[in-house]
VEXLO-746980 format. One line per 4 residues: number of its first residue (from 1); their letters; for each residue x, z, y negated of N, C-alpha, C. Coordinates in pm, whole numbers. Atoms other than C-alpha are relative to their C-alpha. Layout:
VEXLO-746980
NUM) a) X,Z,Y,X,Z,Y,X,Z,Y; ...;
END
This chain:
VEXLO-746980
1) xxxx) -68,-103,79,-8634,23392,4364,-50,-5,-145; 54,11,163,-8769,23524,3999,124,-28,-85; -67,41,94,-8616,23379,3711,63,148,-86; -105,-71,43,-8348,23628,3539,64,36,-126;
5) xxxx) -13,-42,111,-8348,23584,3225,-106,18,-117; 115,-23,87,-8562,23664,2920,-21,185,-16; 11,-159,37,-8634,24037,2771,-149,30,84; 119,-15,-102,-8977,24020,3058,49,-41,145;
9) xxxx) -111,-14,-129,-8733,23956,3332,-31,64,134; 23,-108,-66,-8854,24092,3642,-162,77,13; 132,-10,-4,-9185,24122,3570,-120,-111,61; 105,85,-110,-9451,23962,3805,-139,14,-62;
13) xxxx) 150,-34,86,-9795,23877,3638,-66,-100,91; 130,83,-19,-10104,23715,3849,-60,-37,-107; 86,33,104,-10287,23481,3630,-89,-58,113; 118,91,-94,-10635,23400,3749,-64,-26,-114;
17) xxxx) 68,21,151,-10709,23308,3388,-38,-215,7; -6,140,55,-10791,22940,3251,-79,-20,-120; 43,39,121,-10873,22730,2992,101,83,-133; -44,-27,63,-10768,22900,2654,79,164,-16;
21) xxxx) 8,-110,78,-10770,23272,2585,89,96,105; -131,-21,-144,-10558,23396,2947,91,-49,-22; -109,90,-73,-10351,23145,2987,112,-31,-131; -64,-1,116,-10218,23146,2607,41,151,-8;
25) xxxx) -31,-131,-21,-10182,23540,2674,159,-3,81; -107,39,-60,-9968,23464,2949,63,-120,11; -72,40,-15,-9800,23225,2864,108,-7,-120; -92,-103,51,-9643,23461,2559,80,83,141;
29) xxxx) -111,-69,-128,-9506,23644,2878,90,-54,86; -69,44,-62,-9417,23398,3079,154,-87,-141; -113,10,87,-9190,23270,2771,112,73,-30; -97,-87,7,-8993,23541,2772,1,76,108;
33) xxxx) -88,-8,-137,-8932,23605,3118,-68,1,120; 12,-27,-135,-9187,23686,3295,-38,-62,147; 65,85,-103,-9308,23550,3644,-104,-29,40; 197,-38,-41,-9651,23458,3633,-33,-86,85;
37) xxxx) 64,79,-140,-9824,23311,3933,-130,-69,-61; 120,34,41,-10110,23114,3799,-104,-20,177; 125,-38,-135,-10410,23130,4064,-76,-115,7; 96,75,-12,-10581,22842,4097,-124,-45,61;
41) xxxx) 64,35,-118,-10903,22696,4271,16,-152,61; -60,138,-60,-10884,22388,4450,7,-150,-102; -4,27,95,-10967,22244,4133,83,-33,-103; -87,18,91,-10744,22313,3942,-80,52,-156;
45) xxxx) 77,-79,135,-10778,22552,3590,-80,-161,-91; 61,99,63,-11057,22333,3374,103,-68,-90; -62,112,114,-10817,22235,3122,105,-110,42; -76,95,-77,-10615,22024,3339,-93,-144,10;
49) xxxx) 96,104,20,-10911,21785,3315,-34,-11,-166; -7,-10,99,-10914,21854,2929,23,-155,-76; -93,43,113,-10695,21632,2775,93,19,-89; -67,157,-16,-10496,21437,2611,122,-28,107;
53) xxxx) -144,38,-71,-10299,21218,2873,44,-139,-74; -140,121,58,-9988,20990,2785,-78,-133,92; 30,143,-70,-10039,20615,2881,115,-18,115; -96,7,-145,-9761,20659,3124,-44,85,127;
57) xxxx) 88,-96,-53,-9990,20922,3267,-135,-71,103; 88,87,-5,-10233,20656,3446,-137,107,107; 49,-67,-44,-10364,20906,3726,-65,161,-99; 76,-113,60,-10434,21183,3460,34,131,59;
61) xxxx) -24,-83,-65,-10246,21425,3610,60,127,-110; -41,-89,125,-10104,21606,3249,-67,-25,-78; 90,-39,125,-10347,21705,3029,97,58,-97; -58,-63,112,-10168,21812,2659,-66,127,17;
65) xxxx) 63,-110,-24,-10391,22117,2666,41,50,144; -62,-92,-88,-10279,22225,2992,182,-4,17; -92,-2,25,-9925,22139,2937,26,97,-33; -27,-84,110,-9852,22302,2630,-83,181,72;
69) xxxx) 33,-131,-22,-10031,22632,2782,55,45,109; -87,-89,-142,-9874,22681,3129,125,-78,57; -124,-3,-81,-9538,22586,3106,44,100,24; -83,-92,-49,-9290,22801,3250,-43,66,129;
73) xxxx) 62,-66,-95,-9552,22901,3518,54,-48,137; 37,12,-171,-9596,22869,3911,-182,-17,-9; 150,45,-58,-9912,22721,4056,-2,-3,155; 49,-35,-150,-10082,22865,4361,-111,-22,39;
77) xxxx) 146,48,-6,-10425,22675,4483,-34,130,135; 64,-78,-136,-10645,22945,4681,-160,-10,-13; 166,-46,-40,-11043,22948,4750,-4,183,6; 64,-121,-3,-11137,23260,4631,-134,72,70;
81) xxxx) 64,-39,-90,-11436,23256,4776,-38,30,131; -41,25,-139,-11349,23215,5122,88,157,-7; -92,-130,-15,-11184,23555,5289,120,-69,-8; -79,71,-15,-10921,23348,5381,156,-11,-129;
85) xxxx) -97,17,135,-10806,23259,5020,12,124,-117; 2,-134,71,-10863,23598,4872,80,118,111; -85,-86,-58,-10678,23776,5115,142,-52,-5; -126,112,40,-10355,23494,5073,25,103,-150;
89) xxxx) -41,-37,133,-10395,23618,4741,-2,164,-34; -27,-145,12,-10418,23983,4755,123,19,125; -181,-45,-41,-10083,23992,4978,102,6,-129; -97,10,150,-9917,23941,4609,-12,146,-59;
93) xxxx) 4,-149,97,-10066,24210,4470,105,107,13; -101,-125,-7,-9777,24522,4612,77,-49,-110; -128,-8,38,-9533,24331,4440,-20,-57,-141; 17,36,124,-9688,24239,4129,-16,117,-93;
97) xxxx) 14,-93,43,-9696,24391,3812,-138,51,-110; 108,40,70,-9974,24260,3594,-74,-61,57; 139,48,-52,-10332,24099,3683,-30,-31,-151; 83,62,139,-10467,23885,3402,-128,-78,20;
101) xxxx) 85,148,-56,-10815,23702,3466,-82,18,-186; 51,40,120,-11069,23586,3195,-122,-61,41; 147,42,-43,-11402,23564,3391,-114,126,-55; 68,-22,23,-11711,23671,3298,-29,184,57;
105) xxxx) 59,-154,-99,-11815,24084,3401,-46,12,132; 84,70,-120,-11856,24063,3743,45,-71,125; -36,120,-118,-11711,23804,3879,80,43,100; -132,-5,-94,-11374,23929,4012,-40,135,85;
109) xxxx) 72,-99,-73,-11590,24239,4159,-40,-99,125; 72,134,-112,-11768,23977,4375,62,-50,46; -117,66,-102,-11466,23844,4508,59,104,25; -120,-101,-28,-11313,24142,4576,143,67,-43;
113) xxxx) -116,27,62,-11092,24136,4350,8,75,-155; 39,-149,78,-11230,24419,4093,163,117,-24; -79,-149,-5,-11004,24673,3937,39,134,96; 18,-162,-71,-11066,24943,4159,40,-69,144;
117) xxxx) -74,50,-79,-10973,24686,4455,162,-17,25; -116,89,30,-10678,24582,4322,75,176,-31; -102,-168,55,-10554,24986,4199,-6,63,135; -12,-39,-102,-10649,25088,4549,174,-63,97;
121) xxxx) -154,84,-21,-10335,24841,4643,169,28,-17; -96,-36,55,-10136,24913,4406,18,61,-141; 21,-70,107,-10170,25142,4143,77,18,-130; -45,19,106,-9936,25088,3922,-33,-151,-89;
125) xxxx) 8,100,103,-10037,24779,3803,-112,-14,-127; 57,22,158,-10159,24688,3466,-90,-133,33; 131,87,-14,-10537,24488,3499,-31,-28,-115; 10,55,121,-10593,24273,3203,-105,-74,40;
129) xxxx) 69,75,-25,-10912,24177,3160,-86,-33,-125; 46,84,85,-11052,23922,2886,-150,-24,-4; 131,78,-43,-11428,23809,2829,-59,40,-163; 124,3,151,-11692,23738,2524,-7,94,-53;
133) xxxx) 68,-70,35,-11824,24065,2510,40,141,50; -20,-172,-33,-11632,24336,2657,-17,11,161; 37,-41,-105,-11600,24487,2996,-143,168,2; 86,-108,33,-11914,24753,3013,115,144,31;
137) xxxx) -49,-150,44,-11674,25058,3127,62,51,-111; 16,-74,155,-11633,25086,2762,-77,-40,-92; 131,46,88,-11917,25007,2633,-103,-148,41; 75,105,-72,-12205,24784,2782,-62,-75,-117;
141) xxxx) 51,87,113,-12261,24487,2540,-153,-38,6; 127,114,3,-12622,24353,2500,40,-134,5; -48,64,-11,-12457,24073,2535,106,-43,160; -81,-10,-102,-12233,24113,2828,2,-75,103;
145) xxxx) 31,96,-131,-12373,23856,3061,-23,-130,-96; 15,142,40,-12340,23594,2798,111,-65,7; -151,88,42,-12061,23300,2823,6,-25,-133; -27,6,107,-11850,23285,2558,99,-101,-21;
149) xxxx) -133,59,78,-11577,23007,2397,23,62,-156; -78,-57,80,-11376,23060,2121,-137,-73,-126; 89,3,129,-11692,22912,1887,-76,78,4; 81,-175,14,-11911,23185,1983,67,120,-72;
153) xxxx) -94,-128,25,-11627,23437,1936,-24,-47,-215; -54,55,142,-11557,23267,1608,-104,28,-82; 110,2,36,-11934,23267,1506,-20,126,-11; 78,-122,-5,-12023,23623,1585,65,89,-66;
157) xxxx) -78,-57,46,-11717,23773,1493,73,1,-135; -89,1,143,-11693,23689,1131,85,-86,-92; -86,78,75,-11476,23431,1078,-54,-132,-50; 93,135,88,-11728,23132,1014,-86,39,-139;
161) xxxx) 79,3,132,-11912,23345,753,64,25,-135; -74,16,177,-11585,23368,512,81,-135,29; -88,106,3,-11479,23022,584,-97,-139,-9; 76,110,62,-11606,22696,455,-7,2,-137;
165) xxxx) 13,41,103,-11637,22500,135,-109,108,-111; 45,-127,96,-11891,22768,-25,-99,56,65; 99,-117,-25,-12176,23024,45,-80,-77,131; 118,87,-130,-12430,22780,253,60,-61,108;
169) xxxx) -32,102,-96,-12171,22628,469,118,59,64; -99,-53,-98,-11997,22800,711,40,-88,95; -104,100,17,-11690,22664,878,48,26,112; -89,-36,-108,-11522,22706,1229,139,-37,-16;
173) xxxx) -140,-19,-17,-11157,22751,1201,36,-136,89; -46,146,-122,-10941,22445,1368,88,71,91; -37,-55,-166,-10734,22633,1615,-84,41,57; 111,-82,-83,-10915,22795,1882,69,166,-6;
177) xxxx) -19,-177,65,-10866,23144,1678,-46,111,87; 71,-147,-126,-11098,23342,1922,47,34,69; -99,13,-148,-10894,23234,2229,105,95,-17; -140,-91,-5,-10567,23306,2068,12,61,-26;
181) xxxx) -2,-138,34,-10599,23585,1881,-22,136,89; 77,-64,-129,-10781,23743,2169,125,61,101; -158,21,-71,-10439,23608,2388,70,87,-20; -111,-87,52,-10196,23744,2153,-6,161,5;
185) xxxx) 12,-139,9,-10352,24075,2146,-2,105,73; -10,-65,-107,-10388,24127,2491,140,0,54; -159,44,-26,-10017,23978,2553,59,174,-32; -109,-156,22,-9905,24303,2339,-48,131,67;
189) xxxx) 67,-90,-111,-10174,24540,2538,66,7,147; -58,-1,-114,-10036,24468,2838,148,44,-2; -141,-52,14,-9664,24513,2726,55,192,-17; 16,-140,-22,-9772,24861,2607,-37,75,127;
193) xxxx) 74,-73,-107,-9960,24937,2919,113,2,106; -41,4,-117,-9691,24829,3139,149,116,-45; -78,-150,23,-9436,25109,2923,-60,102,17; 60,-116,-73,-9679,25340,3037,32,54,117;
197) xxxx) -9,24,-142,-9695,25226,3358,179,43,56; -156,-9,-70,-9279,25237,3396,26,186,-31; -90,-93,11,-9259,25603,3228,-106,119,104; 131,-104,-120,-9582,25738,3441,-17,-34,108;
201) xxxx) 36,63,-146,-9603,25544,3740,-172,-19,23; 164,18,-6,-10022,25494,3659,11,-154,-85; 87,74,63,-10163,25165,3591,-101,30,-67; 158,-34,82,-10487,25100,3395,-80,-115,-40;
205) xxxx) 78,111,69,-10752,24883,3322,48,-51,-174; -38,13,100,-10688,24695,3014,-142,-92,-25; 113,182,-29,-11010,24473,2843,-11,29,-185; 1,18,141,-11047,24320,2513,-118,-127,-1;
209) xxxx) 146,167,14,-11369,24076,2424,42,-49,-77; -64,99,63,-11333,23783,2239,-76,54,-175; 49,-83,125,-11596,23960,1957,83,96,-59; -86,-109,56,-11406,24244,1913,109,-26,-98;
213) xxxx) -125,35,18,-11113,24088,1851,20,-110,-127; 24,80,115,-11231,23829,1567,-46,112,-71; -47,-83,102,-11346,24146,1408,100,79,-81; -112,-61,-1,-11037,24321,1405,49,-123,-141;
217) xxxx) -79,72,58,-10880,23988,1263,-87,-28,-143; 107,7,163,-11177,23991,973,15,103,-65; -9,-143,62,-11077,24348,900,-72,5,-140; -3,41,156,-11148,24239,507,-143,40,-5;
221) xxxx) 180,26,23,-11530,24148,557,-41,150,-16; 104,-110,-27,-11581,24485,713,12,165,-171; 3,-85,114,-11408,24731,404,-104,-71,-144; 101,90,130,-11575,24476,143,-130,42,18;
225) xxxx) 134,-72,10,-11905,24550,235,4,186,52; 14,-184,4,-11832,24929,313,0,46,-159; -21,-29,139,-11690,24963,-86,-94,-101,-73; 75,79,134,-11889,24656,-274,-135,11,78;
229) xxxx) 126,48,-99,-12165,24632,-11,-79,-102,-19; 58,193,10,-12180,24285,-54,77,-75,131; -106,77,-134,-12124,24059,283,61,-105,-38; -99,143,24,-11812,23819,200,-83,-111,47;
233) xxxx) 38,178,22,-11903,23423,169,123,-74,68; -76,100,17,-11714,23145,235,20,-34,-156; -63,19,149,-11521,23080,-109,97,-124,-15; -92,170,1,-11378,22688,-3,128,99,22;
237) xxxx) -116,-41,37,-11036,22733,-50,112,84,-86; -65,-85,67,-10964,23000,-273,21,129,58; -30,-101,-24,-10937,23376,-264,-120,84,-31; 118,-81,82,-11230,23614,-332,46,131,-140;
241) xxxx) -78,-107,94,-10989,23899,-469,83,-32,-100; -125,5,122,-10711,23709,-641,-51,-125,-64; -5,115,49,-10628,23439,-855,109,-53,-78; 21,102,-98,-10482,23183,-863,64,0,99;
245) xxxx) -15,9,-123,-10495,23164,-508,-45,-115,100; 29,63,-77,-10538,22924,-256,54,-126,-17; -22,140,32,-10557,22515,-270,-2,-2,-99; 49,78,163,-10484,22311,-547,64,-125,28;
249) xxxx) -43,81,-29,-10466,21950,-562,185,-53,-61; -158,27,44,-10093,21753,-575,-79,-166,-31; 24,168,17,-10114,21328,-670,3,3,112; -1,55,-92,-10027,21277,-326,-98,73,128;
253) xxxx) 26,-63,-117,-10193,21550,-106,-62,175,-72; 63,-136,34,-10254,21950,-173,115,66,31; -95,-107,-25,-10054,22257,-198,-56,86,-13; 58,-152,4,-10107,22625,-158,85,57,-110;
257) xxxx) -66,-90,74,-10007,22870,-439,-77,117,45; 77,-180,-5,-10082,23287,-380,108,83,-105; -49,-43,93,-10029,23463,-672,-74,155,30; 82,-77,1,-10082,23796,-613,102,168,-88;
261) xxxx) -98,-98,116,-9811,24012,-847,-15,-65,-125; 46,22,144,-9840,24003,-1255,146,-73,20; -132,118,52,-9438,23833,-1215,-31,-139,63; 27,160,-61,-9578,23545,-981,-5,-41,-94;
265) xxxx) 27,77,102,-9797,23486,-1253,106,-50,-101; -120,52,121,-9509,23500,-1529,17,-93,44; -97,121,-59,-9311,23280,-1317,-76,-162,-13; 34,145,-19,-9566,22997,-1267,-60,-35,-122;
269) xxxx) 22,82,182,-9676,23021,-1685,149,-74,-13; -124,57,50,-9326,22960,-1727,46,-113,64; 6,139,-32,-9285,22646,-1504,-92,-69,-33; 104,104,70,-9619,22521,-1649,14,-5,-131;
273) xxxx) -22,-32,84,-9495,22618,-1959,-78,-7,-108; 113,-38,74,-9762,22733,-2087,-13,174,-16; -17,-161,68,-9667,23087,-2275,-105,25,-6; 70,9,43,-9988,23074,-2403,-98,105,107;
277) xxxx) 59,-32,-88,-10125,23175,-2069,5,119,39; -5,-64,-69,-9916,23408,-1966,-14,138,-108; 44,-116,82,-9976,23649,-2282,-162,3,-40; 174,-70,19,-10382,23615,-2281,-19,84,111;
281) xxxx) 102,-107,-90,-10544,23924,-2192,-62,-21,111; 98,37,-76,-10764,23770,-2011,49,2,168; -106,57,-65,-10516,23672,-1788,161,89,63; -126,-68,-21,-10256,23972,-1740,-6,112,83;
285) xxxx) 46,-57,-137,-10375,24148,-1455,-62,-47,107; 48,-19,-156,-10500,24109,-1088,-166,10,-70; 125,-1,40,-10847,24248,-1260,-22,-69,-40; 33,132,87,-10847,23989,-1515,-45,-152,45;
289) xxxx) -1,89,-60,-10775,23743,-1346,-118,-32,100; 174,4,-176,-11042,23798,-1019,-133,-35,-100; 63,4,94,-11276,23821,-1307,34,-147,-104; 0,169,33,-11173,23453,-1447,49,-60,77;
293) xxxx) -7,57,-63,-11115,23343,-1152,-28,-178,-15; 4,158,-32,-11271,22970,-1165,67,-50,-125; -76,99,159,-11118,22933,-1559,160,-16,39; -165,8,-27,-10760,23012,-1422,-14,-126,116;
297) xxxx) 17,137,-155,-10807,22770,-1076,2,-124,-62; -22,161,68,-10915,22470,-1318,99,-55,-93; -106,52,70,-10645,22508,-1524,161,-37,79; -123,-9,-92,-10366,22557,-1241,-53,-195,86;
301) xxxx) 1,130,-81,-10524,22259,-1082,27,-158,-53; -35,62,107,-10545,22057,-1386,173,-25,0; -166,22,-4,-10128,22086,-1402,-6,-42,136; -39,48,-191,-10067,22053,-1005,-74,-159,19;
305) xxxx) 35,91,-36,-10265,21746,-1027,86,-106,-52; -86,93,53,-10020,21548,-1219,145,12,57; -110,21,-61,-9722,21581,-978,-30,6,152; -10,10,-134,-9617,21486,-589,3,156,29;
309) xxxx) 1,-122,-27,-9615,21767,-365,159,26,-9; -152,-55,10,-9213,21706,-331,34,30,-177; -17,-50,148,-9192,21725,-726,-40,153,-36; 75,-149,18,-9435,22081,-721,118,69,106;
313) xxxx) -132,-105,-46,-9172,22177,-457,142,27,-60; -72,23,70,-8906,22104,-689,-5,117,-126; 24,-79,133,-9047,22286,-973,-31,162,65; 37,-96,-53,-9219,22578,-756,94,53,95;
317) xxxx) -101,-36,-59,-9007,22638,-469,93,123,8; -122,-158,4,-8825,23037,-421,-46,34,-141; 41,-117,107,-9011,23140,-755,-142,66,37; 165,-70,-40,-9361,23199,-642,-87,-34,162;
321) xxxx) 60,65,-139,-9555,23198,-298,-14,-117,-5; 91,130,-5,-9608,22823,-225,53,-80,93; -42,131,-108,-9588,22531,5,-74,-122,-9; 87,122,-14,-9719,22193,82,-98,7,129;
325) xxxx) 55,37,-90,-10015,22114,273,36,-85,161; -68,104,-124,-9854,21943,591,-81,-25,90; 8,45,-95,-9979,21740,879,94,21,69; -87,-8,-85,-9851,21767,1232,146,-101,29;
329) xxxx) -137,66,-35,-9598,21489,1162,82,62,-146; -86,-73,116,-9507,21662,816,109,143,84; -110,-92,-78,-9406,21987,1053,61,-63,91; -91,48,-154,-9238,21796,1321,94,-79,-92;
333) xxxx) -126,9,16,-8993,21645,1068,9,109,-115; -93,-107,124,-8930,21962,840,145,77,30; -169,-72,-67,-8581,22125,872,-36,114,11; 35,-151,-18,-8738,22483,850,22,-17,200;
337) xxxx) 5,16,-113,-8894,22365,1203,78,8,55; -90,34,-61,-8571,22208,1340,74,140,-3; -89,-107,18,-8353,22497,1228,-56,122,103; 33,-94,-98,-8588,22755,1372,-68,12,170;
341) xxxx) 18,31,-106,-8609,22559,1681,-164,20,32; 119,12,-62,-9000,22570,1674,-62,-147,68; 29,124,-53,-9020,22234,1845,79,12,118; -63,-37,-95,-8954,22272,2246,-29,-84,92;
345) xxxx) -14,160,-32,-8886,21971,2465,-28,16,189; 36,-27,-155,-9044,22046,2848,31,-140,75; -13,157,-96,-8908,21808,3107,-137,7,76; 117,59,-55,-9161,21605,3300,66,31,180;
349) xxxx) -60,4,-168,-9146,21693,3725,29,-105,29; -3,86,-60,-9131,21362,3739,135,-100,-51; -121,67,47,-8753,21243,3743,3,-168,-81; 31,125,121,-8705,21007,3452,-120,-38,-74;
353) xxxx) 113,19,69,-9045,21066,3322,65,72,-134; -36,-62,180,-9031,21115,2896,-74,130,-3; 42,-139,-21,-9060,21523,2869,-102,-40,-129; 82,-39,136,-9291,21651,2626,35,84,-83;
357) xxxx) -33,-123,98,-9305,21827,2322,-77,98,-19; 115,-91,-18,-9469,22161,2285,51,37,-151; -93,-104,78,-9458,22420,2015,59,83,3; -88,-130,-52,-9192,22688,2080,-100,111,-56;
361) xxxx) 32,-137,52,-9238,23022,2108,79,79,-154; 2,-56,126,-9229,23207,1778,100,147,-32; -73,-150,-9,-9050,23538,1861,108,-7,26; -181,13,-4,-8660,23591,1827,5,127,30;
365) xxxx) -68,-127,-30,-8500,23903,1995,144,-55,-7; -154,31,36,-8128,23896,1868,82,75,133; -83,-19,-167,-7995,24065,2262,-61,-84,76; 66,96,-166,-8232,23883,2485,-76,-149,-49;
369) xxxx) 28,160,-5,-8261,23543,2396,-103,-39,74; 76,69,-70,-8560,23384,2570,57,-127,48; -58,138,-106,-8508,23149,2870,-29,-131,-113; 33,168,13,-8532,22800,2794,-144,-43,87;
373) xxxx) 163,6,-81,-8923,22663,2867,42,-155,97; 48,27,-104,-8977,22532,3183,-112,-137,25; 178,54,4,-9262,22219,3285,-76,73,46; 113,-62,-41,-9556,22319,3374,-20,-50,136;
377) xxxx) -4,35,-116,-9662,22340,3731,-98,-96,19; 70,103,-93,-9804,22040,3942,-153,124,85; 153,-111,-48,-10157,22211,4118,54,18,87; -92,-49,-104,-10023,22398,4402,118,13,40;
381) xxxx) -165,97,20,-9662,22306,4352,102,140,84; -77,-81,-64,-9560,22675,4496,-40,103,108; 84,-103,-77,-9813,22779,4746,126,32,154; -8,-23,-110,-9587,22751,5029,132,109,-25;
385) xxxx) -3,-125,38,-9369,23010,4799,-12,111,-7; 29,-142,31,-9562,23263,4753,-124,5,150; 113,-67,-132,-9839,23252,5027,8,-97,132; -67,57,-191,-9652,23040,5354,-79,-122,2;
389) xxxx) 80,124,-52,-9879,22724,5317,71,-108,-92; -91,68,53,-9727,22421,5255,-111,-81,-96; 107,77,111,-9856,22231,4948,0,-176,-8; -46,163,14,-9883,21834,4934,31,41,-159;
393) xxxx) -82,53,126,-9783,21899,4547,124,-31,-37; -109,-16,38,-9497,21836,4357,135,126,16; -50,-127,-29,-9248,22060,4478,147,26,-125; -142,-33,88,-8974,22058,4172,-31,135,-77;
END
């Protein structure tokens, strides 16, 4: 029986996704209600071999990386390539509502398992399909037959050439930005497609490349060189447009300030109390400022360097954009966190095993509360569920 609560309630999604950029898609959906079937091969999705496992973990059977991405799911092992396990798995399809995979152009044609297979079935459903470079029925990439991870995406799409310490040294982002961004974007594609789908009764292909989608999120680069027609840099840690913006050191660590209104500024002459500042010319506009950019930065840094970051929060704090630099154990004890419940505690299948911690989902609807998250499934843990074969996995 599908789970009942959540504002996605009722909604049935095939995942034949893995690794990052799928399976972080859906598993925004499955967080809020819906029922996604993850697809597996006998294998098991790569990141289940990923990493990190717990020392109580001795067989290696919970990877952190696959944790944290498919709780709340179902796991169904089938051989796709075999008729056998592709027909197991197209009995789902009538009653599903979404299709998510994240293979290469191609592939899921070759198994039978193509759009136009799958709408012959059942036509209302919503086909979500992920990859490097685009599906060609909207446009055939020169590219299109290349594999992609989220450092390619990251690389091609813009975001390594405004990030890094300065001009010569471009920088790959530390999340896997390509993946999720990619995820998140298809997560809300699909939500639209499937209000289509409920007020028209037509499915539709859905496809988003992982390029595309790091441009989108560079939007900046692309007007900058349309109006200055200069291609953005990496600028370390500052801002190209404002100032002062970005890092600046604390005694103990670093903080962010973004100053990007003429009262910020007031506000933070007047805790540095330095009048002086906030009535030079030089200094009393957005223009001015971008334009003395590195003289304002060394002087803001100059002050910020002579106090803790809890002292700069003390002084800064609800007058001007700012925060402290934090590590993952700085957010895991902040009260913001606690309060807004972004810390979410997945039991382990394995009675009396220590659950884990993930990061909650991010989205609050004030009527539909999101379920409570779920572990993540054992490899096969519900084949004899959904397709009559019994599984040696974990059956909780």
């Amino acid at each position: 029986m599908a789970d009942s609560s959540g504002i996605l309630a009722g909604v049935r999604v095939l995942d034949f996704s893995r690794m990052l950029s799928g399976p972080y898609c859906t598993m925004m959906l499955a967080d809020h209600g819906a029922e996604v079937i993850k697809i597996e091969s006998p294998s098991g999705d790569t990141s289940r071999s990923n990493g990190p496992y717990r020392d109580d973990d001795p067989e290696r059977q919970w990877a952190g990386y696959f944790v944290s991405l498919n709780r709340s799911k179902k796991s169904v092992v089938a051989d796709l390539k075999t008729t056998e396990g592709r027909d197991a798995v197209l009995k789902l399809v009538p009653g599903a509502d979404v299709l998510v995979e994240n293979f290469r152009p191609g592939v899921m044609e070759r198994l039978g398992l193509g759009h136009d297979d799958i709408a012959n079935i059942n036509p209302k459903l919503v086909y979500a399909s992920i990859s490097g470079f685009g599906n060609p029925r909207n446009g055939e990439s020169p590219y299109v037959k290349w594999p992609s991870y989220d450092v390619v995406a990251q690389a091609m799409g813009g975001l390594m050439s405004i990030t890094g310490p300065d001009a010569s040294t471009p920088m790959k982002a530390g999340p896997g930005v390509g993946d999720i961004f990619t995820g998140m974007m298809m997560a809300f594609a699909i939500v639209a497609a499937l209000r289509h789908a409920e007020r028209s009764g037509e499915g539709q292909f859905v496809d988003i490349a992982m390029y595309d989608a790091m441009v989108s999120l560079c939007e900046r680069i692309i007007y900058q060189q349309d109006i200055e027609a200069v291609s953005p840099v990496p600028t370390g840690n500052g801002h190209p447009l404002l100032a002062p913006f970005g890092l600046f050191p604390a005694a103990d660590g670093f903080i962010s300030i973004g100053v990007v209104d003429d009262a910020f500024w007031q506000a933070l002459t007047t805790v540095m109390d330095m009048p002086g500042l906030a009535s030079d010319k030089r200094f009393s506009d957005k223009a001015g400022r971008r334009e003395n950019a590195a003289l304002i930065n060394e002087i803001v840094k100059g002050w910020t360097s002579r106090f803790t970051k809890a002292e700069l929060a003390a002084k800064l704090g609800g007058k001007l954009p700012f925060g402290p630099v934090n590590n993952a154990r700085d957010i895991m004890e902040d009260p913001h966190v606690t309060v807004r419940g972004m810390l979410a505690e997945l039991a382990h299948p394995t009675p009396g095993a220590k659950p884990w911690t993930v990061a909650a989902n991010p989205v609050r609807f004030s009527k539909t509360p999101a379920p409570s998250l779920k572990a993540p499934p054992s490899l096969g843990r519900d084949n004899e569920r959904y397709l009559g074969i019994v599984s040696g996995g974990d059956n909780t």
